[in-house]
N, C-alpha and C positions, 0 to 999 in steps of 0.2 A: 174884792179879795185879790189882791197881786201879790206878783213874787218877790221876797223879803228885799230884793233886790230895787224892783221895781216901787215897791212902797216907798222905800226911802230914798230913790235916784235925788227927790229935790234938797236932800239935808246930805247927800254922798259929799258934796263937794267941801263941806266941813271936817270930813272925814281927816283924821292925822292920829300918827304913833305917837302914845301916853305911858308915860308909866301908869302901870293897873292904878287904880283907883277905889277906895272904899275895901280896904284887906285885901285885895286883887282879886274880888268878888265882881262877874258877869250876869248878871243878869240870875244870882243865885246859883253863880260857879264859883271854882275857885281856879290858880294854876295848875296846869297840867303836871304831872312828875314828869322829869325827862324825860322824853321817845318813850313814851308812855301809849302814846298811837304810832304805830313805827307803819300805818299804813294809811297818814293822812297825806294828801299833799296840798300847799298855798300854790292855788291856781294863780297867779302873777298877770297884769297889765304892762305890756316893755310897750315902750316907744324911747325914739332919740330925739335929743336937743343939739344937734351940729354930731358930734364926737360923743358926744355922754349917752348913754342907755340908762333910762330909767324904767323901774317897775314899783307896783306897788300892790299890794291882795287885792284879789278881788273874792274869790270862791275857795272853795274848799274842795278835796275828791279823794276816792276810796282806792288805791293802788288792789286792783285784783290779780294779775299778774306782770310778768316783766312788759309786756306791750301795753298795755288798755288799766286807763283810770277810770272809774266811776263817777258820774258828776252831773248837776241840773243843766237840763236845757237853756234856762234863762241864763246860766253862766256864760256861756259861749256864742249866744248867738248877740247880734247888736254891737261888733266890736266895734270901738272908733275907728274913723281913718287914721291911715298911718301907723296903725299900734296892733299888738299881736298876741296869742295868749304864753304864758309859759309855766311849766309847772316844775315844783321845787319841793324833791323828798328829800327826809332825815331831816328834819326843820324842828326847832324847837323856839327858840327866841329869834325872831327875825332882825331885830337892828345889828345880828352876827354874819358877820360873812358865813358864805358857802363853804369855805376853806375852813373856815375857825370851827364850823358842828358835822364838818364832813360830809355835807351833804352832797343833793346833786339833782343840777337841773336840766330840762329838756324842755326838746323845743315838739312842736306837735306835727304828725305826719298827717292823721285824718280826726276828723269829728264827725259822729252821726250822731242828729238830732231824733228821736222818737218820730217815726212819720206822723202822727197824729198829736204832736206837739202843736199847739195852736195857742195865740193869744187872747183871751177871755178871763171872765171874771174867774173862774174856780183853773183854770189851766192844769186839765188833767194833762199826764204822760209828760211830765216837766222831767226828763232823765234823759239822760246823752252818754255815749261813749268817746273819750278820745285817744288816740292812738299815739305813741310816741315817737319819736324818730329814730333815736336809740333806745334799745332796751334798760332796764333799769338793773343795776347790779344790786344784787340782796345783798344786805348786811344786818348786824343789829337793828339799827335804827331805820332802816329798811328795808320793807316786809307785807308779803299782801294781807289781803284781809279776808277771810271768809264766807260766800254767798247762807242768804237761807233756803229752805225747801221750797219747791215751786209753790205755791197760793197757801204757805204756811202764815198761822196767825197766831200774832203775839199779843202778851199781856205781861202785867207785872213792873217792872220796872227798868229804863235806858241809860244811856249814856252818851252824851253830846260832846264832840270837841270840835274846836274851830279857832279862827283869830277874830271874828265875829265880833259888834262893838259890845261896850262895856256900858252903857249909857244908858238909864233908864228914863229920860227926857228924852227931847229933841233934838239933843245934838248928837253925833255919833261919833266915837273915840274907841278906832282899832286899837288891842291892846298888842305889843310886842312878842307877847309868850304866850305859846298856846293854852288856848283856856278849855275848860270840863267843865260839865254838870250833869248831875243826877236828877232824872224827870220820872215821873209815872205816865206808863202808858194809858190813854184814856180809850173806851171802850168807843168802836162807830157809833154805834147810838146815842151815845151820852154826849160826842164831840157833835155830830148830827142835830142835836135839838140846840148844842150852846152856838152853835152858828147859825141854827133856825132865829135864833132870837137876835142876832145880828144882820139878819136879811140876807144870809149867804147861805142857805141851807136850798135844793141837797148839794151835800157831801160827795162829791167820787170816790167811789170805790179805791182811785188809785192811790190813795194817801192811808197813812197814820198818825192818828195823835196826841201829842204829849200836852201835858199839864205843869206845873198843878195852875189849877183855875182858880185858883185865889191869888193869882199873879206873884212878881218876882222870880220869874223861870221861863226858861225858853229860849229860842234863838233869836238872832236879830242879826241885822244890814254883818256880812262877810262870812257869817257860818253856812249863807248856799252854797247847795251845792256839795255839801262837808256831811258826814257820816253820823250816823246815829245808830250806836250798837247795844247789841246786848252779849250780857257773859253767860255762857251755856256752862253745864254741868263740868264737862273738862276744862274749866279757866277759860277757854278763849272765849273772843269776842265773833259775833253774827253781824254783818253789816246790814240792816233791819231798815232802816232808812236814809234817803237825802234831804235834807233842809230844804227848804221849796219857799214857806210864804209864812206872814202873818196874818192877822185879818184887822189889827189893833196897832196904831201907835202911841204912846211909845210901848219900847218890846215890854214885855214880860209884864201888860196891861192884866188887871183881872178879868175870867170866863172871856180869853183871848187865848188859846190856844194855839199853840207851834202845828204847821201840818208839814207832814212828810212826804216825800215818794215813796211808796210801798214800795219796797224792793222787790220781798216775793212775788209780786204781782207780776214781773217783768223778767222772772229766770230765763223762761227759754227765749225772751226775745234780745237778753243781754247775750249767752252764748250763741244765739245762731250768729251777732254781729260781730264779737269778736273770733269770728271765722276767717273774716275777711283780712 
């Protein structure tokens, strides 16, 4: 069981921007409405070729305020030589310039990995903060998101966005335009035994997980890292989880499960960091 990242590094290098594919359905999503997450950001890979900066997604992350994104551990650590990360809010169709959807990007001051981030099969505490170097200007399309209660637990049903692939095979194909889906939250027990039965059981605590387990849903290779919410009573969205792993290729495999970083799990230990 590795990170969604990790699962598929050997099929990454296949990776390339597609127009959506199959009704511009993901994995049993569709396209996002515009800045429809106005607190997602494409975590960006830059490096140069002589003169040229290239970037290209790699992760996704939860804007909480003007300094500090939300985002997995596996996203940030393991960079190439030579290459750096960057993140990019107000983002909706990436093959648009910055200029053309007004967005705005930045470059990173710090990142703290979870001290008990560790590489192992289940890699609990896979969540990181990173800090920006300029702060971010709100506008419409950009906008934080908000935390849930400390060791609060969820049911019912989420909401996934990312640029995350579109591919329900072995190959992996970033889509351009940010994509959604609608998942049911699965209960620890019930996610607990369907990974029992895969050899990955127990469970940590620090995850949540989505369905549906008849497959066709779920995350895959570019949604780490990226938000998993839910809409409370007053319209807005709860940032409930990060994208972290699968345990099945290809994505959205049936009684293969999306696991998440528990957010709530990790309140007081997100704002003691973004103190610093």
């Amino acid at each position: 069981m590795k990170s969604i990242l990790a699962l598929v590094a050997l099929i990454f290098a296949f990776q390339c921007y597609a127009t959506p594919i199959d009704n511009n359905r993901v994995i049993n999503g569709h396209d996002a409405e515009p800045h429809s997450a106005p607190f997602i950001v494409s975590m960006q890979l830059a490096s140069r070729d002589g003169l040229t900066k290239k970037t290209r997604h790699r992760c996704g992350g939860s804007i909480l305020n003007e300094n500090w994104v939300l985002t997995a551990a596996h996203c940030v650590v393991n960079v190439p030589e030579n290459s750096w990360l960057e993140l990019f809010a107000g983002r909706h169709d990436l093959r648009l310039t910055e200029e053309e959807e007004n967005g705005q990007s930045r470059k990173l001051e710090k990142i703290i990995v979870h001290e008990r981030y560790v590489t192992r099969d289940d890699e609990p505490y896979d969540i990181a903060l990173v800090k920006v170097v300029k702060p971010f200007e709100f506008t419409e399309n950009i906008k934080t998101i908000r935390l849930p209660g400390a060791n609060e637990t969820q049911e019912g049903d989420s909401k996934l966005f990312g640029w995350g692939s579109i591919s329900t095979n072995l190959t992996s194909i970033l889509p351009p335009i940010l994509q959604t889906s609608d998942l049911p939250l699965i209960p620890y027990d019930v996610c607990e035994a369907v990974m029992n039965g895969l050899g990955l059981s127990p469970m940590h605590p620090t995850f949540i997980c989505t369905g549906p387990l008849l497959g066709n849903g779920g995350a895959c290779s570019g949604d780490s890292g990226g938000p998993l919410v839910q809409y409370k009573a007053d319209g807005e969205p709860d940032l409930i989880g990060v994208a972290a792993w699968v345990p099945l290729l290809p994505c959205g495999s049936p009684n293969a499960p999306t696991a998440f970083t528990k957010v709530s799990f990790f309140i007081d230990w997100i704002n003691e960091n973004m103190r610093e």
